[in-house]
C-alpha positions, -999 to 999 in steps of 0.1 A, spaced: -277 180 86 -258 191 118 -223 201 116 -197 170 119 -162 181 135 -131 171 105 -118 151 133 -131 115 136 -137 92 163 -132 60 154 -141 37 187 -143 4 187 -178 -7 195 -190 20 165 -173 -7 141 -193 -36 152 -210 -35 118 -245 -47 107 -234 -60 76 -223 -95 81 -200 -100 109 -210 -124 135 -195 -109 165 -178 -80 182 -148 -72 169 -117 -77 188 -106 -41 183 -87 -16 208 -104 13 211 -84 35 183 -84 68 197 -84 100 176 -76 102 137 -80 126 112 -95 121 77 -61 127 61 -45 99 82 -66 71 95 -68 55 58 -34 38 62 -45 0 59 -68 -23 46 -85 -32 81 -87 7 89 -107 10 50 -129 -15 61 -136 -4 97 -144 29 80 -173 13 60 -182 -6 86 -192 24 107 -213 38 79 -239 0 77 -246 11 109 -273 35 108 -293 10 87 -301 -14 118 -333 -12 141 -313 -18 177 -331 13 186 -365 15 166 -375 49 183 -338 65 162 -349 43 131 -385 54 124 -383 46 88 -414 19 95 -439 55 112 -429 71 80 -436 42 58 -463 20 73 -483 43 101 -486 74 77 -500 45 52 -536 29 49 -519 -8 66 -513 4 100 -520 23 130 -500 35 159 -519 12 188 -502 14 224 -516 36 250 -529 73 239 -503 96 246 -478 74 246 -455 79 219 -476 109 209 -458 117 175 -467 90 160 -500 93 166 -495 125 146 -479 110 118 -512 87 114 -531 111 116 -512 140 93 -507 162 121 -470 170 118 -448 198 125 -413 196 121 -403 196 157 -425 157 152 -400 132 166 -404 98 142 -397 128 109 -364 141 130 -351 108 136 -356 93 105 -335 124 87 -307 124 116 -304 92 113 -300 86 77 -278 119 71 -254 102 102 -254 74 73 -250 97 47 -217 114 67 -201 80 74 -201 72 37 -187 109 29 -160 95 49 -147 68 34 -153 84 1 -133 112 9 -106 98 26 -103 66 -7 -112 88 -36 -76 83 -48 -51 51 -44 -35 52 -10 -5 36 3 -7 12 26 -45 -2 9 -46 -27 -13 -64 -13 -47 -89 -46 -50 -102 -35 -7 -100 1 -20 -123 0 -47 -148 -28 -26 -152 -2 2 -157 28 -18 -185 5 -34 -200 -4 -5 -199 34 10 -216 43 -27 -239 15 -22 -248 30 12 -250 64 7 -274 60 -20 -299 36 -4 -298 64 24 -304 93 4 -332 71 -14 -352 69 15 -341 105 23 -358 117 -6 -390 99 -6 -395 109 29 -389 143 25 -385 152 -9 -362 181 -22 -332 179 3 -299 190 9 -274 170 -10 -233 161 10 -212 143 -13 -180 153 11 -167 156 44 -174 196 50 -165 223 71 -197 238 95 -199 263 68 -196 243 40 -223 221 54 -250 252 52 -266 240 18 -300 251 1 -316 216 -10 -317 202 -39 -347 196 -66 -355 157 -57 -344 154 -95 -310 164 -82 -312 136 -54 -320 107 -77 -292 117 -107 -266 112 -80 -283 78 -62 -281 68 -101 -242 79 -104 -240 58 -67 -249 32 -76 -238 31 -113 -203 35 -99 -212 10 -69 -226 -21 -93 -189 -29 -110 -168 -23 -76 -194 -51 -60 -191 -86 -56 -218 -110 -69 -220 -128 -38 -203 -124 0 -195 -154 23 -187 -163 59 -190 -132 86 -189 -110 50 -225 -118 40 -250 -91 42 -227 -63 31 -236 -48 0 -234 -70 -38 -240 -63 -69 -275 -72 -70 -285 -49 -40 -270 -21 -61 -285 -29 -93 -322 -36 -72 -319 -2 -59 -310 16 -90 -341 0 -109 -364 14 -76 -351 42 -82 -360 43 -117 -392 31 -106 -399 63 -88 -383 85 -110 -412 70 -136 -387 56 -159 -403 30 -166 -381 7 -193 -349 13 -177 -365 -2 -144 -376 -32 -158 -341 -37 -177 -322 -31 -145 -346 -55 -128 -341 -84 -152 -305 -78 -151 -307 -92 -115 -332 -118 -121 -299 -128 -147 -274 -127 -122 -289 -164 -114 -277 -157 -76 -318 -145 -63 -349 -175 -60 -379 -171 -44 -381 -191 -14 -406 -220 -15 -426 -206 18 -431 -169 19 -429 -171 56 -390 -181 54 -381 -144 47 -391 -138 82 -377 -165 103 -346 -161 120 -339 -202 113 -337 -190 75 -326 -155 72 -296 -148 47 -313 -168 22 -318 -172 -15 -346 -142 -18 -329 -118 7 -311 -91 -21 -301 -67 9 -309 -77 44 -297 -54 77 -287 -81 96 -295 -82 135 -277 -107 164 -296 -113 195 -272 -117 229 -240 -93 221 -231 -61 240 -235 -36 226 -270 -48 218 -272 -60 183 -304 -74 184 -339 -64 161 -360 -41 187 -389 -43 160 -398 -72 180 -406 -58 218 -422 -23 196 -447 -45 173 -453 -71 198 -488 -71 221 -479 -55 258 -494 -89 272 -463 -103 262 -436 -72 268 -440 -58 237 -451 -23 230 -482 -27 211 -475 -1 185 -479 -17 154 -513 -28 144 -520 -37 111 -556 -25 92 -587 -37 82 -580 -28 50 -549 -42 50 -565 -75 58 -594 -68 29 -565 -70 7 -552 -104 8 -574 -124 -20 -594 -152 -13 -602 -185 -33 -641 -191 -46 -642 -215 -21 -629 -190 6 -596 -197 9 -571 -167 18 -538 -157 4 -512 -176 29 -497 -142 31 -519 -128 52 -516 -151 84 -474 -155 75 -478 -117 77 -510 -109 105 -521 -124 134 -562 -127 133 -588 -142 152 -587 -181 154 -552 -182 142 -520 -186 164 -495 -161 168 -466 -182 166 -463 -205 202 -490 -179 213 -527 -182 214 -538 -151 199 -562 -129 219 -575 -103 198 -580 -76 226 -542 -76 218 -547 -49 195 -574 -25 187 -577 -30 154 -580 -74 161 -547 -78 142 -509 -78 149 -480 -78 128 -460 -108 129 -433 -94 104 -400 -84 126 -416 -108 155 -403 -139 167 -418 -165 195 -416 -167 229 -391 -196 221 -367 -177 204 -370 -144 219 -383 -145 256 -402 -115 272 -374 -108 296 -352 -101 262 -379 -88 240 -364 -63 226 -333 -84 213 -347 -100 185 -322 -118 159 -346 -111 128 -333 -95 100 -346 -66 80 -354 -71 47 -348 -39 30 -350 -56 -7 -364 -95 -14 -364 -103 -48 -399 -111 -52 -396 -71 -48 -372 -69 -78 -405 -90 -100 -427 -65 -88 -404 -35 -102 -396 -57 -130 -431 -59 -139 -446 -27 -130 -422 -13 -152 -430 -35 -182 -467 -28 -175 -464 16 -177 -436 10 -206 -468 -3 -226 -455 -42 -226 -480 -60 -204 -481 -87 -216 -444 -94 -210 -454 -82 -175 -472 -108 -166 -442 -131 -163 -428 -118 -130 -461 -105 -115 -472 -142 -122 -435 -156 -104 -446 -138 -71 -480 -150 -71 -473 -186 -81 -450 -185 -49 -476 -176 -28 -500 -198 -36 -478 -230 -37 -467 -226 1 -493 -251 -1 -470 -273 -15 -442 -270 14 -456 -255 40 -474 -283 61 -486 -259 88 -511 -242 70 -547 -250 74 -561 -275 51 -529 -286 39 -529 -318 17 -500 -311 -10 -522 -295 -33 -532 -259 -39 -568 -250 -30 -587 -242 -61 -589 -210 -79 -562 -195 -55 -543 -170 -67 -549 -178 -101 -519 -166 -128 -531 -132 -142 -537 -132 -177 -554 -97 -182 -532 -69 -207 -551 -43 -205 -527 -17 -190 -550 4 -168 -566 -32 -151 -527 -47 -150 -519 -15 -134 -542 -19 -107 -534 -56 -100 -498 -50 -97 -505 -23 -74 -528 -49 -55 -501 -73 -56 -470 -52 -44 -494 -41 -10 -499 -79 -2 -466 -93 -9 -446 -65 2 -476 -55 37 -459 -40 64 -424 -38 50 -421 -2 54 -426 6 16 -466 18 15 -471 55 24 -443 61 -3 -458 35 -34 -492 53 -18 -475 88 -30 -459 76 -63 -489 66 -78 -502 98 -77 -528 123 -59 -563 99 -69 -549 71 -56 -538 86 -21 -571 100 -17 -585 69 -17 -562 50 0 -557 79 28 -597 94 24 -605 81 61 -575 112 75 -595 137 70 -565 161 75 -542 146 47 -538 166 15 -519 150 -14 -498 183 -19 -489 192 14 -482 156 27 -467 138 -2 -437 147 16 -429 150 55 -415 185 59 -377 192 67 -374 187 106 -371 213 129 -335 207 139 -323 214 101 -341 244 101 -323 259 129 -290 249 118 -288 248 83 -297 288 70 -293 283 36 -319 259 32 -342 282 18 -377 276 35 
């Protein structure tokens, strides 16, 4: 983590925050304040959290590379585009990666600029200050523990053991060994388990999309997930299924339409405005789109991605896969689809919008938002974690909730082929098997479907251990399980922080 100066530069534009509000704000520029004095008000406590959402947006997909870590490195995507072009990503496909690799420095400057911001606002409201009220104080300091974990989450499942800032520090203070990974998680738990009270259930007007309850509590059973406790991600799942605030939405496809975003299923979503300067908008869209219509091509989802989506006895396939990939014979969106788009015949259409929302003269200003947790994710967790804490049968409930979704877009969704208000026999039939080595295996199944090119894959690919990854990962002949269950430290940290022990 490079050095911050004590002095912070709190400018205007930096406060136009990803987290709800609808446009600019109307701000002066503010000048120069120091930690000890710019927490005077309620508006400055809240521009100070605003600063630290963000790092979470993808205005700049190159300086967010959380999807090359988490999708390209996986079995559900390649890099696509022109060889040579964008080279390092390549790499990360192929398990070629040295430190100096730009998509594993970005992804760790990026977050730990996250990581400082929150710092901030912790630091300067760790006690009652004049001048804020105590109900804005303990919100923000919420939020800023919301963030910080969900940072330091993806942190350490990038990269593992890490260096571990709880404060704004001097240069020298900043030169830290890292951590054990068991070190990282303990205080994402005492984040978050400090974040869930401070938190409102729900947000409204140009507040929603900031941090709630329910994104805290979501994250905290993830974590758990990882951390292999199994019943106390369950419980911590359930508890949000009982805040009676997340549905699944009738149409999968909803999650990923700019018409419905902010919607019933979205538990944390980095929200993204097309049409504001500074540019606000989802650049996902120009990177995964085909370079026939401006877009990047550098996205392109798997065959065995595509392998994965079920199909009915009578042939019928998942509706997930064509909401989530753009095949032969199928449209993508107002587009024919030509599949000399993509080398691999498919596109993502996850983070993509049409022509007639987004044209290609503003392609890279999408209004999509991210969904960083749906709560047909929280199910998954919820039932994963029932499954490995030897109660599968009680696992089927949720696991059964996603897929009943799925299969009854039939129902509402008037689009899809063969349509006639009924669900095509045999499709995605509710699983009834308790045998927790099978469950396992369907949940697993289930969670790479539901959840395909989210960002989430190389990571569950890792967590469920060094057979699995082999198989998953045996067509990169250079991964090995114990060498790249974890992208290494990037060069940058090396050269600055020498303390960190490598």
């Amino acid at each position: 983590m490079k050095a911050k100066n004590l002095t912070i530069y709190f400018i205007a534009v930096l406060f136009f925050t990803t987290a709800g509000c609808k446009k600019l704000l109307d701000q002066p520029v503010l000048g120069q304040y120091q930690s000890t004095n710019f927490f005077t008000s309620d508006a400055n406590a809240i521009l100070g959290v605003n600063a630290a959402y963000s790092f979470l947006s993808f205005t700049d997909a190159s300086s967010n590379a959380i999807w090359v870590l988490g999708d390209l490195a996986s079995d559900d995507a390649i890099k696509g585009g022109n060889a040579g072009d964008q080279n390092d990503y390549q790499l990360v496909n192929e398990f070629n990666i040295l430190p100096s690799n730009s998509a594993v420095e970005a992804v760790w400057k990026r977050y730990y600029d996250g990581v400082f911001r929150c710092n901030v606002v912790t630091t300067g409201l760790a006690a009652p200050v004049a001048g804020i009220d105590e109900a804005t104080r303990t919100s923000v300091l919420g939020q800023a523990e919301f963030l910080r974990a969900y940072y330091y989450f993806n942190l350490t499942v990038a990269y593992g053991a890490i260096p571990l800032h709880l404060a704004v520090e001097t240069p020298t203070e900043e030169q830290k060994p890292i951590s054990a990974q068991t070190v990282i998680y303990a205080q994402i738990e005492k984040d978050l388990n400090a974040a869930i009270p401070a938190l409102p259930t729900t947000w409204t007007g140009a507040d929603v999309g900031r941090a709630t309850k329910g994104a805290a509590m979501a994250l905290l059973a993830k974590t758990y997930l990882f951390e292999q406790k199994w019943a106390l991600a369950a419980s911590e799942a359930k508890g949000v299924d009982s805040l009676g605030v997340y549905s699944l939405l009738p149409v999968f496809a909803d999650n990923f339409r700019a018409a419905t975003k902010n919607n019933a299923e979205g538990v944390f979503s980095i929200q993204h405005q097309s049409g504001l300067t500074p540019v606000q908008g989802n650049s996902l869209n120009q990177w995964f789109a085909p370079r026939t219509l401006n877009g990047y091509g550098f996205f392109y989802p798997t065959q065995s991605l595509v392998n994965n989506f079920e199909t009915s006895p009578s042939g019928v396939v998942d509706p997930r896969l064509d909401y989530s990939i753009a095949r032969a014979g199928h449209p993508y969106f107002d587009s024919a689809y030509d599949t000399t788009w993509s080398t691999t015949g498919y596109l993502s259409k996850k983070h993509c919008q049409p022509l007639s929302e987004v044209p290609e003269a503003t392609k890279g200003d999408g209004n999509l938002n991210y969904q960083a947790i749906r709560f047909a994710e929280v199910l998954l967790i919820e039932a994963e974690g029932l499954n490995e804490s030897g109660n599968s049968a009680a696992a089927l409930g949720p696991l059964n909730r996603v897929r009943k979704r799925a299969r009854e877009s039939y129902l509402y969704d008037t689009t899809l082929p063969g349509y006639n208000s009924t669900v095509p026999a045999g499709l995605l039939p509710d699983i009834t098997v308790t045998d927790q080595t099978q469950l396992r295996a369907i949940i697993q199944r289930e969670r790479r479907s539901e959840l395909a090119l989210e960002f989430h894959r190389f990571f569950d690919i890792i967590r469920y251990g060094q057979a699995y990854a082999a198989t998953a990962l045996a067509s990169q002949p250079l991964f090995n399980y114990n060498t790249n269950k974890f992208f290494p430290i990037p060069e940058s940290e090396r050269q600055t922080n020498l303390k960190l022990g490598l």
